[in-house]
C-alpha positions as CSV (number, residue, x, y, z in Angstrom):
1,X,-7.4,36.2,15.3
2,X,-8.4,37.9,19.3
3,X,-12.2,36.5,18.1
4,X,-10.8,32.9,17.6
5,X,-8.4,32.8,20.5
6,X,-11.5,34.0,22.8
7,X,-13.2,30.4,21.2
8,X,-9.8,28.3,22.6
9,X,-11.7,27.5,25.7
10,X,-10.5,23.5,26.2
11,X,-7.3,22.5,25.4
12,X,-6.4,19.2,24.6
13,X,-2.7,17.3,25.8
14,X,-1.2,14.7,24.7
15,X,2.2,13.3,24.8
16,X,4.7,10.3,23.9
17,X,4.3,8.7,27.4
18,X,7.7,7.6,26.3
19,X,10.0,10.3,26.6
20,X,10.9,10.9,30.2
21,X,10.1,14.4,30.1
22,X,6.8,14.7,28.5
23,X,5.1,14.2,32.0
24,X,6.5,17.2,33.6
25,X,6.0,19.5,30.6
26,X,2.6,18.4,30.3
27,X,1.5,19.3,33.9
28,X,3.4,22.8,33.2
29,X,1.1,23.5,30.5
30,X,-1.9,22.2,32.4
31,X,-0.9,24.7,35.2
32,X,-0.5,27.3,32.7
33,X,-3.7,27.0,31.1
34,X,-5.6,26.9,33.9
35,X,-3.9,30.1,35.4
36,X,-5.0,31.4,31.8
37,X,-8.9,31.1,32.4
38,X,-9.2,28.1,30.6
39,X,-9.6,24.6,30.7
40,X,-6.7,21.6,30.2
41,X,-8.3,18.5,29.9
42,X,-5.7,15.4,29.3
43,X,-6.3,12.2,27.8
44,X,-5.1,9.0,25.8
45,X,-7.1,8.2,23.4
46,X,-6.4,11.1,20.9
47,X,-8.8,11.1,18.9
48,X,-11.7,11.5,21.7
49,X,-9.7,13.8,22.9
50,X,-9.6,16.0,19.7
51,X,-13.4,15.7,19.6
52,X,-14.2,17.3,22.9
53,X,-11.6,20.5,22.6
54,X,-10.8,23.3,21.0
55,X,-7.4,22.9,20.5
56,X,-5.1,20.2,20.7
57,X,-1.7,20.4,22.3
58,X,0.5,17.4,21.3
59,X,4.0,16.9,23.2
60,X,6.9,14.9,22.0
61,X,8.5,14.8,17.9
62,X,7.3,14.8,14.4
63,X,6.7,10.6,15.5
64,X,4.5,11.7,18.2
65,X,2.8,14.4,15.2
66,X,2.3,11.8,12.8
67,X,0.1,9.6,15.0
68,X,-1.8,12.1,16.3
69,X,-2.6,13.3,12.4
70,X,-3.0,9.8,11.2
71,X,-5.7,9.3,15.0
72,X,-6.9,12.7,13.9
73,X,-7.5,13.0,10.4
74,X,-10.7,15.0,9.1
75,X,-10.9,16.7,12.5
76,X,-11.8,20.1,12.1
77,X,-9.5,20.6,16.0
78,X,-6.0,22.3,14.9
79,X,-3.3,20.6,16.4
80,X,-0.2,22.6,17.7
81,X,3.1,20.7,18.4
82,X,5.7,21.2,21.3
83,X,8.6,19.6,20.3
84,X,10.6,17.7,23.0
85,X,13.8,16.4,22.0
86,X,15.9,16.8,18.5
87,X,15.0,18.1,14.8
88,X,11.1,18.3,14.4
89,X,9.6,20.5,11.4
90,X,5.9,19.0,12.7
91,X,6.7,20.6,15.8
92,X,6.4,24.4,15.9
93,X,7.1,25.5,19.2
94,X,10.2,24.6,21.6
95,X,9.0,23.3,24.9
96,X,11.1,25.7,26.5
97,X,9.2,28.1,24.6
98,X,6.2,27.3,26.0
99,X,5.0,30.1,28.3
100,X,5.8,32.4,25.9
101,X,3.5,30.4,23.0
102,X,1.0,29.9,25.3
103,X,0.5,34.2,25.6
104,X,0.6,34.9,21.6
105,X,-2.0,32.3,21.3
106,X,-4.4,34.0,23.7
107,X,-3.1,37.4,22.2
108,X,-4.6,36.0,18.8
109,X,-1.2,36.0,17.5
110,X,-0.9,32.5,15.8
111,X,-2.0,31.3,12.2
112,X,-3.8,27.6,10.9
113,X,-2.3,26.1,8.1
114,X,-4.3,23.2,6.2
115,X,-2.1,19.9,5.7
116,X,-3.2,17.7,2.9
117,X,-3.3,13.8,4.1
118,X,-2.3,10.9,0.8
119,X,-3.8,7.5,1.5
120,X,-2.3,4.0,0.2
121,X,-4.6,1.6,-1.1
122,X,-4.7,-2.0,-2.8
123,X,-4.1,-5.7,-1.9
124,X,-1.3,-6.8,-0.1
125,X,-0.7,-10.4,-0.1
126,X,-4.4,-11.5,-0.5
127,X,-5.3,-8.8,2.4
128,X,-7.3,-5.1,1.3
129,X,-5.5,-2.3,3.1
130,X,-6.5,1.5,3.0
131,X,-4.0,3.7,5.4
132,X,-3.4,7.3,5.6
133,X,0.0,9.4,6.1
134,X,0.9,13.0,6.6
135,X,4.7,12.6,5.6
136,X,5.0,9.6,3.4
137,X,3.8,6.3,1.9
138,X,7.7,4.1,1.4
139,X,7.9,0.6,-0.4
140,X,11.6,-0.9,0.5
141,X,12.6,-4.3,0.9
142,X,13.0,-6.2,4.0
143,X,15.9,-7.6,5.4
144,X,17.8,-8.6,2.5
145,X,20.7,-6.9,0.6
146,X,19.0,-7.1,-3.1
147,X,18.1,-4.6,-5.0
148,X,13.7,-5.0,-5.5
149,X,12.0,-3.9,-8.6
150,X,8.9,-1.7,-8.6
151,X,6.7,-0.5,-11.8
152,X,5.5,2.7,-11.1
153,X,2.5,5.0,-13.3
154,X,0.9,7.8,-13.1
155,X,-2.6,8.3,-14.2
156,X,-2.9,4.9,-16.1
157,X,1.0,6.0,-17.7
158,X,4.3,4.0,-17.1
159,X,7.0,6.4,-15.1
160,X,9.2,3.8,-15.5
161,X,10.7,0.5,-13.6
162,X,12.8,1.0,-10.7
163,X,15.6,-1.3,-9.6
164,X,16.3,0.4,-6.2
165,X,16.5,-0.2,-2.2
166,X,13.0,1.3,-2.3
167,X,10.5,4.4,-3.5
168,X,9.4,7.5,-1.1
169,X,6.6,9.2,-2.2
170,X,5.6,12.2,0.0
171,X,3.4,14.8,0.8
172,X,4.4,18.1,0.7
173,X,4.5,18.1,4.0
174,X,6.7,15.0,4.2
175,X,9.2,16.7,1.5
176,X,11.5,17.2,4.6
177,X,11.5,13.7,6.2
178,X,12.7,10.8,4.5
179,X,12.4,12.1,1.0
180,X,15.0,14.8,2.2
181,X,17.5,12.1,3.3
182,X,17.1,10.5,0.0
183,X,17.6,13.6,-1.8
184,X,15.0,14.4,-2.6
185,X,13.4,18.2,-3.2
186,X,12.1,20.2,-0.4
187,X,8.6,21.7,-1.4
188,X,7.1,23.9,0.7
189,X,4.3,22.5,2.7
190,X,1.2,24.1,1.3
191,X,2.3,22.9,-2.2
192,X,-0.4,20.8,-4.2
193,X,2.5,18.4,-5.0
194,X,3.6,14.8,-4.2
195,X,7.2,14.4,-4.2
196,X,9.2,10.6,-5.8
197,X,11.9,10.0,-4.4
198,X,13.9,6.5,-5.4
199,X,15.9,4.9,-2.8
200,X,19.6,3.9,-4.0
201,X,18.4,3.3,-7.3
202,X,20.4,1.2,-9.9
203,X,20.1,3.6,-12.7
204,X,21.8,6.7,-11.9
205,X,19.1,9.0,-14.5
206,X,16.3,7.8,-11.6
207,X,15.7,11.3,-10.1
208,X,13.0,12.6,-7.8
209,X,10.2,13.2,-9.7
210,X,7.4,16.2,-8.5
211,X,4.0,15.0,-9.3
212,X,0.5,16.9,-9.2
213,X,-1.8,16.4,-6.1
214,X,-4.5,15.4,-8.4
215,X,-2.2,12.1,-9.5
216,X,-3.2,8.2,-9.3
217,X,0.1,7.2,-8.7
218,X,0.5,3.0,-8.8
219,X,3.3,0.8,-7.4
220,X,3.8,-2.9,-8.4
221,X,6.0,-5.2,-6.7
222,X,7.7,-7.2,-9.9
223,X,9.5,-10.2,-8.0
224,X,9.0,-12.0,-4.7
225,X,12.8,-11.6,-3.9
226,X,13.5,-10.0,-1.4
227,X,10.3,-9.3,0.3
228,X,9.0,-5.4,-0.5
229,X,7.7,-3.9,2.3
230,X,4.9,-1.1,2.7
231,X,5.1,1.6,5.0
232,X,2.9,4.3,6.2
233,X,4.7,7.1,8.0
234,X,7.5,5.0,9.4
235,X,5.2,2.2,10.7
236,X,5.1,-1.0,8.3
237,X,1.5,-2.0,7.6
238,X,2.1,-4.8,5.1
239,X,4.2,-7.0,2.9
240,X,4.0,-7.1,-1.1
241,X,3.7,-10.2,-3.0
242,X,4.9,-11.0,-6.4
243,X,2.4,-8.6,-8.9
244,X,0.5,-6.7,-5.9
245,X,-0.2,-3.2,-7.0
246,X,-0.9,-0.4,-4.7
247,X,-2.4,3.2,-5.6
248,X,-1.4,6.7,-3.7
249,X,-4.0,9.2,-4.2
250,X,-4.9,12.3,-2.1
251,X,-6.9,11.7,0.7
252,X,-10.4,13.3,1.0
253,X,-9.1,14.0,4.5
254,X,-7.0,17.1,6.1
255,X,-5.6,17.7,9.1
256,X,-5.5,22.2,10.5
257,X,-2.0,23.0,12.4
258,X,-1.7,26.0,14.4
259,X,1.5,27.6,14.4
260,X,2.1,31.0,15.9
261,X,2.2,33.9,13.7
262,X,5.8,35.1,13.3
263,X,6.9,31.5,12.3
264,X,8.0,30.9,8.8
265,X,8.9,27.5,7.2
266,X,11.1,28.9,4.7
267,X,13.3,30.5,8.7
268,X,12.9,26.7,10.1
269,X,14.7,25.7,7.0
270,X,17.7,27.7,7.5
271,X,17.5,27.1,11.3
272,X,16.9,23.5,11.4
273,X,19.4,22.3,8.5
274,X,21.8,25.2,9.4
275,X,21.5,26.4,6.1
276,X,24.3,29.6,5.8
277,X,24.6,32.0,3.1
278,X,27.0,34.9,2.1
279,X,24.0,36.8,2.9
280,X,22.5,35.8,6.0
């Protein structure tokens, strides 16, 4: 990897202007890089940014991560997160841990992982929508304390119908977000897999269901009451009538992560979710 890391010329940063301590951590790396031989360059609009770099530094937590992938997606730039604040698994390096990233990257010790992107598309309440996620596409209902009913297929096929708060259906690289609070299984991130995860379902059979990459998956909203909601990595996009469908399909689209070469997902597991053996 020394031949690559000799290419990292411009480095792109970006951060979640909302978190007090991006700013400050964000001129460290600036200073850093430039004492490296190379050029910072800073900037707001992500996705510009991403186009005229070599690298993209992004500061904040998985939110901030999901934004940039979804501003970002089909870039060819590799995109390396510095986590500031609580549990991230987007993240990969500790902003405290900064310095010493910084050093195995121009050593050539670090590693790109491809990150498959799902996209959600149909018509919502007379409107066409098309959005993309890295972690997850969620129906749920709104506001109100009923149950909603979804039928859900695969591939022109009938899974079943759900009674439930809501369905998660994730990437693989989403399998530890809000599928993972739901109970559902974590799949390592390079899996070809999407994950189904029902929300509080009525029927206590309804299980998390791993699906091929490859799948057509379809939701339909059965009843106006209570509204269903669609959301796209945590940020609602639209609301479901009464006998709108929606299909979740790979996206055509990846994103490339950097991550430094020592780092395993499989140790970010056990460190992250405090995962204790007899063993370890």
């Amino acid at each position: 990897m020394k031949k690559q890391a000799d290419k990292i010329k411009r480095i792109g940063l970006a951060g979640n202007s909302g978190k007090a301590a991006c700013a400050a951590i964000i001129r460290k790396a600036a200073r850093l890089i430039e004492k490296a031989g190379r050029k910072a360059v800073v900037g707001s609009d992500i996705a510009a940014l991403a186009r005229d770099v070599d690298l993209l530094l992004v500061f904040g937590g998985d939110g901030t991560m999901l934004r940039a992938a979804r501003d970002i997606a089909g870039s060819a730039t590799p995109i390396l997160g510095v986590n500031i604040g609580g549990l991230g698994f987007l993240t990969a390096v500790p902003s405290n841990e900064l310095a010493h990233a910084l050093k195995q990257i121009w050593s050539g010790n670090f590693k790109f992982e491809s990150r498959a992107l799902i996209e959600v598309s149909g018509i919502c309440n007379g409107k066409k929508i098309c959005e993309t996620a890295l972690n997850d596409i969620v129906t749920s209902r709104g506001a109100g304390a009923r149950l909603i009913t979804l039928d859900v297929g695969v591939d022109g096929e009938p899974i079943t119908r759900y009674r439930c708060d809501g369905l998660i259906i994730s990437s693989p690289t989403g399998s530890t977000a809000y599928s993972l609070a739901a109970g559902g299984a974590v799949v390592l991130p390079t899996a070809e897999v999407f994950a189904l995860t029902p929300i509080c379902p009525h029927a206590l059979s309804n299980r998390s269901i791993i699906l091929p990459l490859s799948s057509k998956i379809s939701v339909k909203a059965v009843s106006p009451h209570p509204a269903t909601i669609l959301s796209v990595d945590g940020q609602v996009v639209a609301e479901l009538a009464a006998d709108d469908e929606v299909i979740i399909r790979r996206s055509s689209r990846k994103i490339q992560l950097m991550d430094l070469a020592d780092n395993s997902f499989l140790e970010a597991l056990r460190r992250k979710l405090q995962w204790r053996g007899g063993y370890l």
